[in-house]
N, C-alpha and C positions, 0 to 999 in steps of 0.2 A: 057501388051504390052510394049515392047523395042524401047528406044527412044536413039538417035546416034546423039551426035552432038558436034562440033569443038567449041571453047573456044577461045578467043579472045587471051590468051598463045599460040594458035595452037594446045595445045592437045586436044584430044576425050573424051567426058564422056558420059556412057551408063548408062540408067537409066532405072529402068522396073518397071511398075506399072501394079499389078492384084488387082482385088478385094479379099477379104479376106487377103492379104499377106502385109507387109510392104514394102514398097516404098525402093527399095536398088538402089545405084548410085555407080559410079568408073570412076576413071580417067586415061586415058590411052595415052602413049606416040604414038601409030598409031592405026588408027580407024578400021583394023582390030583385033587388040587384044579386042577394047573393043564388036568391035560384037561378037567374040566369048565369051565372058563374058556376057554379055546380052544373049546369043542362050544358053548356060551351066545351068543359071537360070533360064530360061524357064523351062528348060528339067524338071529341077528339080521342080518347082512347077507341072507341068503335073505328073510327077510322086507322088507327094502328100509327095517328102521327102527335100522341101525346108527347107534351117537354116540360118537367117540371120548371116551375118558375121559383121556386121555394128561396133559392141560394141567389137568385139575380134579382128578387125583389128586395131580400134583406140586406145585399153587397151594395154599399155605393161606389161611387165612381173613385174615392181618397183610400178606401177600404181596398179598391183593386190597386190602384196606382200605387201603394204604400207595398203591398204584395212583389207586384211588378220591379219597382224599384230594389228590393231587396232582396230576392227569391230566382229572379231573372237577368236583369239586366246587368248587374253585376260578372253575370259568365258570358253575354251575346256582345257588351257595348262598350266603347273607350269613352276617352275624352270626358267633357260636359256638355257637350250642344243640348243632347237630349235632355237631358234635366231641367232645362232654362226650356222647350218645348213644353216637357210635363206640367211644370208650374206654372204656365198658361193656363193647359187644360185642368186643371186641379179646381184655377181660382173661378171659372166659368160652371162648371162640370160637377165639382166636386161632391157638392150634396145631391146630383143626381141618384137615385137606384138604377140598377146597369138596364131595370126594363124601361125607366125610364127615359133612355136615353135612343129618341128615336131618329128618322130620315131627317124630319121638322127640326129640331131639336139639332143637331148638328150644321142642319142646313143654316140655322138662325147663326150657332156658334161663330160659323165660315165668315157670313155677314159683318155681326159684331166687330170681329177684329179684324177684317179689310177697313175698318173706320176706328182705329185704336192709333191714336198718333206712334209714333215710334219713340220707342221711351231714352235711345241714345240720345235726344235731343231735349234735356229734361230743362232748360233755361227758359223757355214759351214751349210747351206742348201744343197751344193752339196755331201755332205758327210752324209746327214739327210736320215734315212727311209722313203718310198710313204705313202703318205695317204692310211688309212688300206681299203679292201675292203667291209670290215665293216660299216665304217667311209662313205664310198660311197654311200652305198646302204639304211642307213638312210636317206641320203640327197634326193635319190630318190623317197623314200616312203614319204618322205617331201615337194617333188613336185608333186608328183601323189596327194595329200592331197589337197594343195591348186587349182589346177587346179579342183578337185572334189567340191572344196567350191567356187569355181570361178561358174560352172554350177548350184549347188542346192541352195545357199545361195544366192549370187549373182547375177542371172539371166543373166547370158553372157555366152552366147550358143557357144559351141566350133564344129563348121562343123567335125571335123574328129573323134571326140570324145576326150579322153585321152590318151596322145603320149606316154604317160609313159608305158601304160600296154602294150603297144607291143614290148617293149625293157627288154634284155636280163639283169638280176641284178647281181654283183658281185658276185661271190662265197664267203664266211667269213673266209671259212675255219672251218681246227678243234679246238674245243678246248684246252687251254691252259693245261695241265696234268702234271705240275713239280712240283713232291713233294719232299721233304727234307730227306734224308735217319736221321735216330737218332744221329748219329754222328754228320752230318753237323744242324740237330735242336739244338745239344749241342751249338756247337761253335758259332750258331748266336747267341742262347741266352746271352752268354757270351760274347759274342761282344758287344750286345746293353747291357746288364747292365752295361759294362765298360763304354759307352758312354758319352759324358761329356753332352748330352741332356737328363734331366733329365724322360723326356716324353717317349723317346722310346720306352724302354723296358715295362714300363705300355702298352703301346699304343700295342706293339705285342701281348700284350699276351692277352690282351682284343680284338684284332682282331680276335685271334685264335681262341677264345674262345663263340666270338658271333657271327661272321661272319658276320659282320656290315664293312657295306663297308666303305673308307678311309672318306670321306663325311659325310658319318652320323657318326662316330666315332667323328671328329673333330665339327660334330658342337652340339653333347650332351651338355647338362648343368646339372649341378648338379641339380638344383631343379626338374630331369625328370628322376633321380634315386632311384628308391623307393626301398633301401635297404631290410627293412623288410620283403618287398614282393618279392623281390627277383628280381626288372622288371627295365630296362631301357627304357625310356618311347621314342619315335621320334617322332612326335607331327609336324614337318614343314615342310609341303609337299614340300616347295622350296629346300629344302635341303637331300629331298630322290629320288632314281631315280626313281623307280616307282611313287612320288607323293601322297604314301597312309602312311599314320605314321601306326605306328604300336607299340605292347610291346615287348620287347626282352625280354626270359629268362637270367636270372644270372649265372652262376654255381658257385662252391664255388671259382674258382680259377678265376675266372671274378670276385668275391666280394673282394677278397684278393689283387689282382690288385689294384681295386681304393682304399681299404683301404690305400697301399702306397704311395699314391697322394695327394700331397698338394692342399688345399681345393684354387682355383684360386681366384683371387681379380674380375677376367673377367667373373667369375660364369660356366666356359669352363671346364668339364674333362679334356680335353686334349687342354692344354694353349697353342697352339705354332700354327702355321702355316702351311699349304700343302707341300711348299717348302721345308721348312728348317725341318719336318720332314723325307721327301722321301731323302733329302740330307745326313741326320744322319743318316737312315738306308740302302742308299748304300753303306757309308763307312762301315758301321757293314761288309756289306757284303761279301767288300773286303778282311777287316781285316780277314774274318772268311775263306777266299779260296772259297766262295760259289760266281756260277755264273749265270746268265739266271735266274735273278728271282726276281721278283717283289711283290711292296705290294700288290696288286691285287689274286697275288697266295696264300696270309697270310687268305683270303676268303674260295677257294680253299682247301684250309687242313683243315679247320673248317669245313667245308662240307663234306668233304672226314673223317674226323675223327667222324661226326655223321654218317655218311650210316656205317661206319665199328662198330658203335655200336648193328648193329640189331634189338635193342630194337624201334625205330624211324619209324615211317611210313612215306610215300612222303609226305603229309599233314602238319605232323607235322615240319618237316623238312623246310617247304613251312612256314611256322607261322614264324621257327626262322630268316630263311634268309630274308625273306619280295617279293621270288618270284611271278610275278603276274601271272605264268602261271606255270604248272609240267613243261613241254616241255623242261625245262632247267634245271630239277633235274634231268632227266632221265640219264646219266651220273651215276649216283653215287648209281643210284640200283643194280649194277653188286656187288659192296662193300659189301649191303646189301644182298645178295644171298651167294656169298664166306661167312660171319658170321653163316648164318642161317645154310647153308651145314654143316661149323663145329658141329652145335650146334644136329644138326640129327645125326652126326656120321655117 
């Protein structure tokens, strides 16, 4: 039964009390808005698809997030990627209430920061590349997440359901496909061994060679390289993207590498920093006339140089790289096909 009545403010609050349902109230600037609010709840308990709103209209979006972060994430998540995601959505989001936050409303989000310069480039912003569409649609699958831990974890029932799935997600795009003709692999080489960072040129050709991303390359230690055996060990889920350590194979020209490296005091293969490496090898770059190309792509040719071996199955392929799914070798089986074709004649 709906009950209508004025507030010594002046304003309306409707209240509806059925047996079986929870007791919901609202306050309303004129006393027909709130009968239609009381008539709407009716309807919907007669129809048997009542969902309080009580807890989603008073949670906002910093109130769940703050939850999430401390309650959840802490047992499901490594690393930090997610955090620096969250705190996107926080600073857009945040005083959202979760029923506030609809199809519209996320859809705008999505918009927004496809036109958010990208903050690595903080010397001209205006002159900075958009945040990738990549870069977005993480963040999205990052609020569809917590809005789903908000429901099944949580117990705070969202009336509409999840705003997220009904909105359209970035395109990524294709992937990145620049590779080095052998002349320009000359000249880089020769660049970075000129380099007055003694790191470098170790550091490429152990990229190349293991297709260990910049991350886990810098943060190996030598006690996690079992020469012998041939394995470099990744052992800290905080410091791989996927979160799963794993063994890398060696090859001989990966053992030849670190044999030229000075054994660090820091216990670090590669003793230097994220920066002031990517620094040393764009100038390589420069020096060498090579353009569009990044450490990122030093993976890339390591990849591209096992599928052109034929010998290699996705699988194993999948072992060296540390993929947690094929879906993203699939790329590099055309490689493996051209090899095989020569090899039939």
């Amino acid at each position: 039964m709906a009950y209508i009545r004025q507030l010594k403010s002046e304003w309306w609050q409707a209240i509806v009390r059925r047996k079986g349902y929870p007791s919901a109230s609202k306050t309303f600037r004129y006393e027909r808005d709130a009968q239609e609010w009381a008539r709407a709840l009716e309807v919907e308990m007669d129809r048997g698809a009542f969902v309080s709103r009580t807890t989603a209209e008073k949670t906002t979006f910093s109130d769940l997030a703050k939850s999430f972060e401390e309650d959840f994430a802490p047992h499901h998540y490594r690393g930090q990627a997610w955090k620096y995601k969250l705190a996107a959505l926080k600073d857009r989001l945040g005083d959202f209430s979760l029923v506030a936050i609809t199809a519209p409303v996320v859809a705008k989000y999505r918009d927004d920061r496809l036109k958010d310069p990208d903050p690595r480039y903080k010397k001209d912003l205006d002159k900075a590349p958009r945040i990738s569409p990549a870069t977005v649609k993480t963040e999205l699958d990052l609020l569809s997440k917590i809005l789903d831990v908000a429901q099944k974890e949580f117990g705070i029932a969202l009336p509409a359901g999840n705003p997220v799935l009904g909105v359209r997600k970035p395109k990524t795009g294709k992937a990145r496909d620049r590779r080095l003709t052998p002349e320009e692999w000359a000249q880089l080489e020769e660049e970075c061994r000129r380099s007055q960072n003694p790191w470098l040129h170790p550091a490429l050709l152990l990229a190349v060679e293991t297709a260990m991303r910049q991350g886990e390359l810098l943060s190996l230690e030598w006690q996690h390289v079992d020469k012998k055996r041939r394995l470099a060990l990744l052992l800290d889920p905080e410091k791989i993207k996927t979160e799963e350590p794993r063994a890398v194979p060696l090859t001989s020209a990966a053992l030849a590498a670190l044999g030229s490296l000075p054994k660090s005091i820091k216990g670090r293969v590669i003793a230097t920093d994220r920066m002031t490496l990517y620094k040393a090898f764009e100038r390589a770059c420069e020096r060498a006339g090579i353009t569009d190309y990044t450490w990122h792509d030093l993976r890339h040719e390591a990849l591209s140089r096992l599928a052109e071996r034929g010998d290699l199955s996705v699988l194993e392929m999948a072992a060296v790289s540390g993929h947690k799914t094929l879906q993203m070798l699939k790329r590099y089986t055309h490689l493996q096909a051209e090899k095989l074709a020569k090899k039939l004649g």
